[in-house]
C-alpha positions in Angstrom: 9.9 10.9 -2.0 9.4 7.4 -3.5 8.0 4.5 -1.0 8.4 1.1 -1.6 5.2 -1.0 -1.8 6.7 -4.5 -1.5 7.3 -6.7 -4.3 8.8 -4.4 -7.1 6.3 -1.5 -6.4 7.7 1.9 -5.8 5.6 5.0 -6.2 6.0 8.9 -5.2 4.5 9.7 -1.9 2.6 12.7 -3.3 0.7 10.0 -5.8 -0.8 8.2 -2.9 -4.6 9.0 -2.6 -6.0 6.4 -0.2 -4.2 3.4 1.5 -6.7 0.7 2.8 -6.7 -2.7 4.5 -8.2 -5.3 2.4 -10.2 -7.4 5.4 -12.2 -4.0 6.0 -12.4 -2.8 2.5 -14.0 -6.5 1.7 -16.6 -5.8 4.5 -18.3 -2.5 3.0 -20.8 -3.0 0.0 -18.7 -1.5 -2.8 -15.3 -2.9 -1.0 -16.0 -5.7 -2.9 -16.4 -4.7 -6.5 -13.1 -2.4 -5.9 -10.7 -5.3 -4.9 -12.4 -7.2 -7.7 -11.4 -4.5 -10.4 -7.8 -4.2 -8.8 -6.8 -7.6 -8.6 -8.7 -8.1 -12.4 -10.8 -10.5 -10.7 -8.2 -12.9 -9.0 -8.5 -14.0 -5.6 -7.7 -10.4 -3.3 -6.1 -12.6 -0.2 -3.2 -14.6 -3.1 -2.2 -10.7 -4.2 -1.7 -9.3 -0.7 -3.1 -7.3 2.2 -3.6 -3.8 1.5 -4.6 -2.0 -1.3 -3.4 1.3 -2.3 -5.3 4.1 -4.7 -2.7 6.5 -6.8 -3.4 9.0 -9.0 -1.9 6.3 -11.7 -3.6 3.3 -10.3 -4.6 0.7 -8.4 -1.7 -1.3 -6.7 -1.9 -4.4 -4.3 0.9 -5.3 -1.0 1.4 -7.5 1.0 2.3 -4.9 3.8 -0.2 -3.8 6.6 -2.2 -0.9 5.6 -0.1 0.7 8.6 3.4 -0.3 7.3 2.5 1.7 4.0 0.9 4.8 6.1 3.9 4.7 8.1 6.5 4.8 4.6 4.1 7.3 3.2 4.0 9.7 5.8 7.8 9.7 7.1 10.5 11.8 5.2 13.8 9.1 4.6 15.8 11.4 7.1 13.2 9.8 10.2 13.2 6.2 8.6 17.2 6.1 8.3 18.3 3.9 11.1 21.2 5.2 12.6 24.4 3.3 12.3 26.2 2.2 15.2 29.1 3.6 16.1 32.2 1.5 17.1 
């Protein structure tokens, strides 16, 4: 199942090895140095909120840590809204 990340970042569910919230991750000693090396040493807060590990990177939203958790662990069935009927 692919999950959109925001922006023009889609990835495969089953590539999705850590998602983590960027305030919390900047808090812990080597938070730090792992925002630094995603963002290729920009500012972390002008590239977005959460960072998410792959097993083909390192890639930045600017969802909550929760929205992505949330798209990650549904199946599309459950996030389909259903239509309204008339």
């Amino acid at each position: 199942m692919l999950v959109h990340l925001g922006g023009d970042v889609v990835v495969d569910a089953r590539e999705v090895v850590a998602i983590l919230d960027l305030a919390r991750l900047g808090a812990a000693p080597d938070g730090k140095a792992l925002i630094a090396r995603a963002v290729g040493g920009a500012e972390a807060k002008a590239h977005g909120r959460t960072l998410i590990v792959t097993t083909r990177g390192l890639h930045l939203s600017s969802l909550a840590a929760e929205t992505v958790a949330r798209r990650v662990a549904l199946p599309a069935e459950i996030r389909r809204r259903p239509t309204a009927e008339m």
